[in-house]
Chimera marker file (.cmm) of the C-alpha trace (Angstrom):
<marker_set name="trace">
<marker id="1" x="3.905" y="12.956" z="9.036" r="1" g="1" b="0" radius="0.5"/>
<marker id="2" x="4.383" y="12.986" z="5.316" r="1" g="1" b="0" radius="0.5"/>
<marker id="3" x="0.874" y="14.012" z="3.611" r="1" g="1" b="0" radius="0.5"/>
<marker id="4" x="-0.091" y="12.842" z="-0.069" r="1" g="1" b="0" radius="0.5"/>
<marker id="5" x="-0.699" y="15.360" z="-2.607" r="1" g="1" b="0" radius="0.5"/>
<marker id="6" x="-4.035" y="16.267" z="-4.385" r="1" g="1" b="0" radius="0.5"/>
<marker id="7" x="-4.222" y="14.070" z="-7.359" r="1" g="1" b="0" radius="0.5"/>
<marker id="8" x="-2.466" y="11.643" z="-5.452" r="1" g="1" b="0" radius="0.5"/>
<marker id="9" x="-5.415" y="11.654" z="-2.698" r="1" g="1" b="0" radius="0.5"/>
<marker id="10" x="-8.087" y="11.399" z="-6.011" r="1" g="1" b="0" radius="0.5"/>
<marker id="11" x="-5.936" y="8.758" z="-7.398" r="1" g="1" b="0" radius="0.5"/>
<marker id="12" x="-6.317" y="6.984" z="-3.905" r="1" g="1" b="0" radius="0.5"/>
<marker id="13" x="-9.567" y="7.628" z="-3.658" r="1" g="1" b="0" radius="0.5"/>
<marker id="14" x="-11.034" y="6.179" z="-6.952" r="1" g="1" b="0" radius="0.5"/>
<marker id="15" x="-8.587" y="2.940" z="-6.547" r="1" g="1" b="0" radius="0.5"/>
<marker id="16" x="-10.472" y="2.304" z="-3.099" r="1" g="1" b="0" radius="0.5"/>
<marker id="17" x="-13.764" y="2.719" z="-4.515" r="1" g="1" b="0" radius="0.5"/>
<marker id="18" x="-13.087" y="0.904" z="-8.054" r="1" g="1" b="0" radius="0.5"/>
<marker id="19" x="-11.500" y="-2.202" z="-5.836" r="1" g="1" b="0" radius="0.5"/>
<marker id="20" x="-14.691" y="-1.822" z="-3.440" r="1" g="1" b="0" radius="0.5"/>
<marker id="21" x="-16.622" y="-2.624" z="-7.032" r="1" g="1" b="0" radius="0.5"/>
<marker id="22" x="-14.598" y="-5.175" z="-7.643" r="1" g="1" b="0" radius="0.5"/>
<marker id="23" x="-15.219" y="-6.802" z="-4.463" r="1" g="1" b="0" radius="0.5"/>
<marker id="24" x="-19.181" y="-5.927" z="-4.237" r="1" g="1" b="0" radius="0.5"/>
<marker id="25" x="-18.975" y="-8.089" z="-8.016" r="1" g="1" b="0" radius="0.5"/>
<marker id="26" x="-17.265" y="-11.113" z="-6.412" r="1" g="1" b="0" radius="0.5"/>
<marker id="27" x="-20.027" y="-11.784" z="-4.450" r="1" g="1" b="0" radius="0.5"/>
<marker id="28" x="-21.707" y="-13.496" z="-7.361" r="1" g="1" b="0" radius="0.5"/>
<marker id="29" x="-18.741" y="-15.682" z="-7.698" r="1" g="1" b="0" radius="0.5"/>
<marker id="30" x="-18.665" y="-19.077" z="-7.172" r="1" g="1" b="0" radius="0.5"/>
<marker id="31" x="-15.460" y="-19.138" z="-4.846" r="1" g="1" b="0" radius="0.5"/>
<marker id="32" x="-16.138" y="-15.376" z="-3.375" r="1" g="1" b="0" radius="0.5"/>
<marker id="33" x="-14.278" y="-15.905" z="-0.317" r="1" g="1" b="0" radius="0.5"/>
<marker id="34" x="-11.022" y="-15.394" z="-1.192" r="1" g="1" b="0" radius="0.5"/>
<marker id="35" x="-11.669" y="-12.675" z="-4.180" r="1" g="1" b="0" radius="0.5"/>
<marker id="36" x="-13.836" y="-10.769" z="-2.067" r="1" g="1" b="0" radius="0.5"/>
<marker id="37" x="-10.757" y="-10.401" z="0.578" r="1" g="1" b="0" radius="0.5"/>
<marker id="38" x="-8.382" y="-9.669" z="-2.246" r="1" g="1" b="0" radius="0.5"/>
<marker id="39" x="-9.913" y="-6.505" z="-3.716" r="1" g="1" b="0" radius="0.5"/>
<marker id="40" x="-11.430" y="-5.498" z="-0.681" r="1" g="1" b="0" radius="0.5"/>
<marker id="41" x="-7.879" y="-5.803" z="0.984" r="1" g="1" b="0" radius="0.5"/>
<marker id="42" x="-6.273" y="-4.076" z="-2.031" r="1" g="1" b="0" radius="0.5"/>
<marker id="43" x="-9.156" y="-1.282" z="-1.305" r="1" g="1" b="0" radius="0.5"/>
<marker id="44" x="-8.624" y="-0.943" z="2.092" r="1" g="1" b="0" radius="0.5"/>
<marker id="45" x="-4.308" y="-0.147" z="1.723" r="1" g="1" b="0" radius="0.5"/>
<marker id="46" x="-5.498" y="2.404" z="-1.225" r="1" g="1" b="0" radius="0.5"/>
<marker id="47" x="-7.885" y="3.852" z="1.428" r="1" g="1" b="0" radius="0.5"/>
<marker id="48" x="-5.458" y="3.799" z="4.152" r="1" g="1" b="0" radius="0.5"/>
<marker id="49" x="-2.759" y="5.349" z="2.494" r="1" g="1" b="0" radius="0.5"/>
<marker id="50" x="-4.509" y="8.463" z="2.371" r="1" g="1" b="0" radius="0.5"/>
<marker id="51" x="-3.944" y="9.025" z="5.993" r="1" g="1" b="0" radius="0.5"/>
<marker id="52" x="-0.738" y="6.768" z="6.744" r="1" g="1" b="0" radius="0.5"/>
<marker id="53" x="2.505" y="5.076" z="5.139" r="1" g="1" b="0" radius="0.5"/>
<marker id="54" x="1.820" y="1.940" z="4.659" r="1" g="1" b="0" radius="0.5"/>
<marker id="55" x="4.505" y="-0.631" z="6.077" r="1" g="1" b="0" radius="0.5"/>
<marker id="56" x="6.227" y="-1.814" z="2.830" r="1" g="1" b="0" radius="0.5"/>
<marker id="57" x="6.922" y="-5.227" z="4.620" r="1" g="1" b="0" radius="0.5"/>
<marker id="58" x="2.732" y="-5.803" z="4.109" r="1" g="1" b="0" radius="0.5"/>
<marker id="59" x="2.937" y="-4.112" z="0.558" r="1" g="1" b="0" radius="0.5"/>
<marker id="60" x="5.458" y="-6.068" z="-0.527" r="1" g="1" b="0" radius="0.5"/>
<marker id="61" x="3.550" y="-9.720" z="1.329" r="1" g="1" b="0" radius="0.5"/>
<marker id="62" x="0.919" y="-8.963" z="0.230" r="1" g="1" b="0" radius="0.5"/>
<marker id="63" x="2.430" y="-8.598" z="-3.448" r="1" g="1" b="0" radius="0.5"/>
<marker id="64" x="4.500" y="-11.694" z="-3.420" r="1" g="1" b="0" radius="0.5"/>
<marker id="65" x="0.983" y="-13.702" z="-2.537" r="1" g="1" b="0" radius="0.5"/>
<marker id="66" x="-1.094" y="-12.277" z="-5.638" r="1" g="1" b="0" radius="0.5"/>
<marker id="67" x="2.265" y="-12.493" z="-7.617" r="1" g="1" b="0" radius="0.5"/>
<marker id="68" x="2.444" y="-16.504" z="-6.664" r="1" g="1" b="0" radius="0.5"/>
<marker id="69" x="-1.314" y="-16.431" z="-7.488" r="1" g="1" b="0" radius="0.5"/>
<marker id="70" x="-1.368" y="-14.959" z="-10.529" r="1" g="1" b="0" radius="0.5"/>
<marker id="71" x="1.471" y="-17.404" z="-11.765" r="1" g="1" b="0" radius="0.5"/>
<marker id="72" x="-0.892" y="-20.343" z="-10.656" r="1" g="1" b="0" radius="0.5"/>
<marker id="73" x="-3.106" y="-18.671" z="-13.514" r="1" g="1" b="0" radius="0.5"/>
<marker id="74" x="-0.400" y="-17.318" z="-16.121" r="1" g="1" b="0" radius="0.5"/>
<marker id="75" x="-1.551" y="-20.929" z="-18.246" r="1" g="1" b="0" radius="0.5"/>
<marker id="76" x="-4.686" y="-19.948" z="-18.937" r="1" g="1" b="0" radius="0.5"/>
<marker id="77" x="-3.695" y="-16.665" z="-19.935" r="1" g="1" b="0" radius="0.5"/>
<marker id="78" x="-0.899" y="-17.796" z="-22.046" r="1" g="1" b="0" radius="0.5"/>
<marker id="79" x="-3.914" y="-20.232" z="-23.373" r="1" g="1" b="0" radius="0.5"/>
<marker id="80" x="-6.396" y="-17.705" z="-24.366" r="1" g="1" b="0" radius="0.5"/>
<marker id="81" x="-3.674" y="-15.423" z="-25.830" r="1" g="1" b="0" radius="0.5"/>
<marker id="82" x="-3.111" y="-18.589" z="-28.581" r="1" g="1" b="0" radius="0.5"/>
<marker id="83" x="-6.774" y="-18.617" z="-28.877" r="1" g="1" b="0" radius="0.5"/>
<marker id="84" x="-8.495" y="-17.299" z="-32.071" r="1" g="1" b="0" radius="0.5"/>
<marker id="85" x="-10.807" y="-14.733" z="-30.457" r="1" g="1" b="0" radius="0.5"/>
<marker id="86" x="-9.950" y="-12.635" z="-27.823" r="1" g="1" b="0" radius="0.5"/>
<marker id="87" x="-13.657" y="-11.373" z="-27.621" r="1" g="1" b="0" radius="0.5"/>
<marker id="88" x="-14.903" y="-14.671" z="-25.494" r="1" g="1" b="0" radius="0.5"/>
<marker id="89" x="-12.970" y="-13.092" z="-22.467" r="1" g="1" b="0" radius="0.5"/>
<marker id="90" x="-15.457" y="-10.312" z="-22.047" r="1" g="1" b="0" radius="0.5"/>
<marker id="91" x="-18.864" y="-13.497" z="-23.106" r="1" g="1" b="0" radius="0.5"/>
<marker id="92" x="-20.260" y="-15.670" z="-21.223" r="1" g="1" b="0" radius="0.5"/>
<marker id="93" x="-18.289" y="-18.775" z="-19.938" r="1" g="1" b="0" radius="0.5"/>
<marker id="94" x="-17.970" y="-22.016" z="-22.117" r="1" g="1" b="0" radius="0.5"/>
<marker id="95" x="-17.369" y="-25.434" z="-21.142" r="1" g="1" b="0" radius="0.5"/>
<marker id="96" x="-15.107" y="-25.901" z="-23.316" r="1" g="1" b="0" radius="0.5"/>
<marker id="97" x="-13.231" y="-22.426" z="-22.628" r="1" g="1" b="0" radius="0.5"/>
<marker id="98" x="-12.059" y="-23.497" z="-19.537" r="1" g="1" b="0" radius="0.5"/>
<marker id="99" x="-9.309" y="-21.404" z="-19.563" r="1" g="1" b="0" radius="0.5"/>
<marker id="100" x="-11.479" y="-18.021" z="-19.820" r="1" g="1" b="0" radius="0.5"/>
<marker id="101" x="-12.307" y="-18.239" z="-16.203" r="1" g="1" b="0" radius="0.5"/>
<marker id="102" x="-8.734" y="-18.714" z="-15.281" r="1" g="1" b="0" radius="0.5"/>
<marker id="103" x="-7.893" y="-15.572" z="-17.751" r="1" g="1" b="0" radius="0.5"/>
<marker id="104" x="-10.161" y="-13.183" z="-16.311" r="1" g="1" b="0" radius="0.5"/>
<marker id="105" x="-8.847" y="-14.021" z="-12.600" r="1" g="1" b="0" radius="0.5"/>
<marker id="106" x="-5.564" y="-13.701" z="-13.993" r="1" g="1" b="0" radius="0.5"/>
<marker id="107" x="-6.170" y="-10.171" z="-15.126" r="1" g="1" b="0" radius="0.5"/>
<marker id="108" x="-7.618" y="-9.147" z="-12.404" r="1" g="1" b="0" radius="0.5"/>
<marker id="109" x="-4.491" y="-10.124" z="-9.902" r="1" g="1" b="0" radius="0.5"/>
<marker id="110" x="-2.471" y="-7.833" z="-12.456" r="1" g="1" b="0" radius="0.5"/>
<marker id="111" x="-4.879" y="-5.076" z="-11.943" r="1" g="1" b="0" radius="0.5"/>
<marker id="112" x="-4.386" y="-5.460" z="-8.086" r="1" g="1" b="0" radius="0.5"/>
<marker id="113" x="-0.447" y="-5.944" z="-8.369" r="1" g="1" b="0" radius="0.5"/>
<marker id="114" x="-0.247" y="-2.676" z="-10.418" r="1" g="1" b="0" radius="0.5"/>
<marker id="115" x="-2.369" y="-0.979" z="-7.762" r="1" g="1" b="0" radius="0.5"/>
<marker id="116" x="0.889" y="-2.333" z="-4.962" r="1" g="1" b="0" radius="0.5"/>
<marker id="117" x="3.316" y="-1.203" z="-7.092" r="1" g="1" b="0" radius="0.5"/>
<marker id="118" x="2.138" y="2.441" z="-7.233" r="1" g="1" b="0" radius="0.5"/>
<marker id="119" x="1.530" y="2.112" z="-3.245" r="1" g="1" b="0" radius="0.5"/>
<marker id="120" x="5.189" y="1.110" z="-2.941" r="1" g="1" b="0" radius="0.5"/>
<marker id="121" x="6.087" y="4.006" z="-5.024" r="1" g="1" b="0" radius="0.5"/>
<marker id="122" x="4.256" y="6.369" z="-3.411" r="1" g="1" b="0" radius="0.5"/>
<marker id="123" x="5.097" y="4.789" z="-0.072" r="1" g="1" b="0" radius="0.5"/>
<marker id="124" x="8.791" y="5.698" z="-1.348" r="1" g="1" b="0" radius="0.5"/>
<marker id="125" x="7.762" y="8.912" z="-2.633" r="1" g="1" b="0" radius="0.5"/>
<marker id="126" x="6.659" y="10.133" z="0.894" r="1" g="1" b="0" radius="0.5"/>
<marker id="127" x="9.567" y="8.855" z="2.707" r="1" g="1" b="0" radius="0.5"/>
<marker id="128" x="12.036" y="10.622" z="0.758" r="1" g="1" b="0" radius="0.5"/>
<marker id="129" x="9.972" y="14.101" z="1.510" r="1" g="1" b="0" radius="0.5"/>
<link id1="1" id2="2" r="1" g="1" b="0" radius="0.2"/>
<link id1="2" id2="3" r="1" g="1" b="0" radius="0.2"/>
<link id1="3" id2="4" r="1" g="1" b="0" radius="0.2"/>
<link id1="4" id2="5" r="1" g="1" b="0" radius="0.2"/>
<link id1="5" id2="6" r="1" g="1" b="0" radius="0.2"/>
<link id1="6" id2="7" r="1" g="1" b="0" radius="0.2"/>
<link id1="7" id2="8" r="1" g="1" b="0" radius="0.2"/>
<link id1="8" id2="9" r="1" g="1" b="0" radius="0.2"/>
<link id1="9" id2="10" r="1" g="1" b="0" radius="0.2"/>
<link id1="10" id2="11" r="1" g="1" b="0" radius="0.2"/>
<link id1="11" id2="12" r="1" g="1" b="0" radius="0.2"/>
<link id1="12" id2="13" r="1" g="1" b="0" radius="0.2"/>
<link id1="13" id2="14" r="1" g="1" b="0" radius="0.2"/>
<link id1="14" id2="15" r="1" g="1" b="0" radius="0.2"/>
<link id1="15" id2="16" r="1" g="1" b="0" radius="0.2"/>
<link id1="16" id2="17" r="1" g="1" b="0" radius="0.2"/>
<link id1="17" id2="18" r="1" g="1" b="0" radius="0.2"/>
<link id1="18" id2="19" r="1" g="1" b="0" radius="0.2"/>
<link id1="19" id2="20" r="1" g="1" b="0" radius="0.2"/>
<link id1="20" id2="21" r="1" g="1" b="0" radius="0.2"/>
<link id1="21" id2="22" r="1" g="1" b="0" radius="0.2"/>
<link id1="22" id2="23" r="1" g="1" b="0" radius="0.2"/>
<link id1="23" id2="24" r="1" g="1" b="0" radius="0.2"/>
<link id1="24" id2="25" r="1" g="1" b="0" radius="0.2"/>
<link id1="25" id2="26" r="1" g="1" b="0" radius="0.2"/>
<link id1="26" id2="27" r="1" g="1" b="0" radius="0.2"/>
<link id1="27" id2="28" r="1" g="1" b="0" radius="0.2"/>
<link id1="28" id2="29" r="1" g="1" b="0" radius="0.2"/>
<link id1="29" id2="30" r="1" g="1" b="0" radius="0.2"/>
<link id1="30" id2="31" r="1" g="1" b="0" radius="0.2"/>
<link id1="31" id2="32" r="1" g="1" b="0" radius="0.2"/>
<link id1="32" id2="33" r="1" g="1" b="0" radius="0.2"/>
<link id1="33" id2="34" r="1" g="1" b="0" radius="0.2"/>
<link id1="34" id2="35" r="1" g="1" b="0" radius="0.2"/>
<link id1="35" id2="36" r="1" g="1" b="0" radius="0.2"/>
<link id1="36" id2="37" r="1" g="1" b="0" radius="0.2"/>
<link id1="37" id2="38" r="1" g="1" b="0" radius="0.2"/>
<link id1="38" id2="39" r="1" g="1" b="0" radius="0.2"/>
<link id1="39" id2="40" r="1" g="1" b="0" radius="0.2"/>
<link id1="40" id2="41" r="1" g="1" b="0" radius="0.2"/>
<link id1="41" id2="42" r="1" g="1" b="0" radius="0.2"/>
<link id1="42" id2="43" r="1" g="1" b="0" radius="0.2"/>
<link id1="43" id2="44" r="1" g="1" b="0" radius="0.2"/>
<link id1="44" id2="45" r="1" g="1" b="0" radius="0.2"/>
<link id1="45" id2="46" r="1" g="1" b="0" radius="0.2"/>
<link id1="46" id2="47" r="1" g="1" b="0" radius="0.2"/>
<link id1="47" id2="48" r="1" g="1" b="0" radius="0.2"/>
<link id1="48" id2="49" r="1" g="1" b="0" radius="0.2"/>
<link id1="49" id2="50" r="1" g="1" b="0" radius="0.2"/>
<link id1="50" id2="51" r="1" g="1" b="0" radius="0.2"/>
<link id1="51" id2="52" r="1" g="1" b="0" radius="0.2"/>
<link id1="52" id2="53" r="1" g="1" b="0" radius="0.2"/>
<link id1="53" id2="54" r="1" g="1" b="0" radius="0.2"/>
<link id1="54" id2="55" r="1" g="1" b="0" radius="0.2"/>
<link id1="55" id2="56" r="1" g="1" b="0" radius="0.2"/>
<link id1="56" id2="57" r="1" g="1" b="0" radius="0.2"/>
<link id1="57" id2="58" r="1" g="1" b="0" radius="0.2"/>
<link id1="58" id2="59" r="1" g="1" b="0" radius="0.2"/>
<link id1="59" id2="60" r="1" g="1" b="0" radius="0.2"/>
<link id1="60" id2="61" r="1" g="1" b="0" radius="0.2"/>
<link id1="61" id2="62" r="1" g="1" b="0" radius="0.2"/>
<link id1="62" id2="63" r="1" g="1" b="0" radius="0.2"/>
<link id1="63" id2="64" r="1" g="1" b="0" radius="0.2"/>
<link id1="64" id2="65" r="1" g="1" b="0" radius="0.2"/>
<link id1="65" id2="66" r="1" g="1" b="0" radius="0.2"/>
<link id1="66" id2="67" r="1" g="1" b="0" radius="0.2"/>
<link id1="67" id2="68" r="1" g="1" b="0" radius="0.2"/>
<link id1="68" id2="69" r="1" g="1" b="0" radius="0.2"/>
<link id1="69" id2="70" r="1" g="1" b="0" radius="0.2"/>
<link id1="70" id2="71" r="1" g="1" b="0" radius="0.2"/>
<link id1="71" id2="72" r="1" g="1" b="0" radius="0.2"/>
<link id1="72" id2="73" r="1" g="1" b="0" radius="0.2"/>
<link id1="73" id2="74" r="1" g="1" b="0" radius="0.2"/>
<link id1="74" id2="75" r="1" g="1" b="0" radius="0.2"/>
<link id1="75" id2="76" r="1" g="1" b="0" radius="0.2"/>
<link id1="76" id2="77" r="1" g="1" b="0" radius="0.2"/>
<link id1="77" id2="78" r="1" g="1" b="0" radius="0.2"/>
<link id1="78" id2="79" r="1" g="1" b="0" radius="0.2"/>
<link id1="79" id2="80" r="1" g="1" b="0" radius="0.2"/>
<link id1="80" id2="81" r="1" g="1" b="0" radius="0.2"/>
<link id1="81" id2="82" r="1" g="1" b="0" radius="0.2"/>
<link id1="82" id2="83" r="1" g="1" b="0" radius="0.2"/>
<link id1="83" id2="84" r="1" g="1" b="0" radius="0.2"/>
<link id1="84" id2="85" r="1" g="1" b="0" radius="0.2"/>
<link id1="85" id2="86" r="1" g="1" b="0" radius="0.2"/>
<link id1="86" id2="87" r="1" g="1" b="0" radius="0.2"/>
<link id1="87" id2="88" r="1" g="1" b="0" radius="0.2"/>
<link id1="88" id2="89" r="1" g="1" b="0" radius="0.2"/>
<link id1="89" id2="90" r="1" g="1" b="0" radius="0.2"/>
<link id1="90" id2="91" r="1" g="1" b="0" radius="0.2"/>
<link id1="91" id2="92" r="1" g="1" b="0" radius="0.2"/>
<link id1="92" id2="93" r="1" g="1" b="0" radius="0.2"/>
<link id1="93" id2="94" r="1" g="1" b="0" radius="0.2"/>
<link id1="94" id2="95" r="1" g="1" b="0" radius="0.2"/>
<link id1="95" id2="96" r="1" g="1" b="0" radius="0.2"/>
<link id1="96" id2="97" r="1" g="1" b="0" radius="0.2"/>
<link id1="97" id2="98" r="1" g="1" b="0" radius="0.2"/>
<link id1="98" id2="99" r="1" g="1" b="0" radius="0.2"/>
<link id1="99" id2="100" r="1" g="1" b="0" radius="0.2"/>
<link id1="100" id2="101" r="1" g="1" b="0" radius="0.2"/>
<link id1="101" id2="102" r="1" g="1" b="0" radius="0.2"/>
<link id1="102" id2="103" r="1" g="1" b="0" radius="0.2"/>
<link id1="103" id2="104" r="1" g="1" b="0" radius="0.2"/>
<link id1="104" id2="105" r="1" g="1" b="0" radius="0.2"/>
<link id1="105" id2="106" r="1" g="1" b="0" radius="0.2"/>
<link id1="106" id2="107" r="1" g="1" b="0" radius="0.2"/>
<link id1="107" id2="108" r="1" g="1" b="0" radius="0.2"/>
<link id1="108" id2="109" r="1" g="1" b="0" radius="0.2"/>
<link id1="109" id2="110" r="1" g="1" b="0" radius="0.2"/>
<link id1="110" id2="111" r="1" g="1" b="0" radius="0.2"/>
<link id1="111" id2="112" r="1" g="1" b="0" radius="0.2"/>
<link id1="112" id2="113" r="1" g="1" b="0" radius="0.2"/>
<link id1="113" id2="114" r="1" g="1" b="0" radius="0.2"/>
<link id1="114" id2="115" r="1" g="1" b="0" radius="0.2"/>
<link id1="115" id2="116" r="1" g="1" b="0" radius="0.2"/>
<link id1="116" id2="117" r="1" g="1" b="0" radius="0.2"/>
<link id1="117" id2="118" r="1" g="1" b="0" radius="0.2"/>
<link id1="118" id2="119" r="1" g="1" b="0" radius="0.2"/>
<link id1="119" id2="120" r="1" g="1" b="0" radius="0.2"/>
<link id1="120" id2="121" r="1" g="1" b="0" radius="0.2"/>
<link id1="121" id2="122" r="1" g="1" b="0" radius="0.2"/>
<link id1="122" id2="123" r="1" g="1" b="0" radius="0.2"/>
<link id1="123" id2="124" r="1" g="1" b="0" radius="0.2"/>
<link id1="124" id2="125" r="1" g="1" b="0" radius="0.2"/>
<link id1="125" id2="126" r="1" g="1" b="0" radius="0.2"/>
<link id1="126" id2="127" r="1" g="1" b="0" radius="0.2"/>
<link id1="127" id2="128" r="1" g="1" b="0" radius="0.2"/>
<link id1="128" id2="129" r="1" g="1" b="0" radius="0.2"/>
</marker_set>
């Protein structure tokens, strides 16, 4: 079996425990269920491929999920990016910024499908060792 590197074990390491944080956070939410599983999912193949390869079938599943969700929230995105200030993403939410909601969930999936896309190159990376 193929074993990860150093810095690629750190790497690993902190994107488990940053996703973990993400998770813990989601509690708080006020749909937690399904972002809770998300990160902590996304935590759990960082974690795990530490010690195995990863199937790429699940990577890529997986992907193609968050990739259909994060479209369902690429509007609000697009909506804040026409907005004047950019700083109400990181404020407190507005009734009338409906979209910022929407935007930060939107981020977030990109944060999680950058974290697959390194998996599946890694994934690659220790198959062709």
């Amino acid at each position: 079996m193929k074993q990860l590197g150093t810095a690629q074990t750190v790497v690993n390491i902190f994107l488990a425990l940053v996703f973990i944080l993400f998770a813990i956070v989601q509690l708080n939410d006020s749909d937690p269920a399904i972002w809770f599983s998300i990160y902590l999912l996304t935590a759990v193949l960082c974690a795990a491929s530490i010690f195995r390869r990863i199937p790429l079938t699940l990577l890529y599943g997986f992907g193609l999920l968050i990739f259909f969700y994060a479209a369902m929230h690429l509007e609000f995105a697009m909506e804040w990016m026409l907005s004047e200030d950019k700083s109400e993403i990181f404020g407190e939410m507005q009734e009338d910024k409906y979209y910022l909601e929407g935007t930060r969930e939107f981020l977030g999936l990109l944060i999680v499908i950058l974290a697959l896309i390194y998996l599946v190159y890694q994934n690659k990376e220790l198959k062709k060792k």
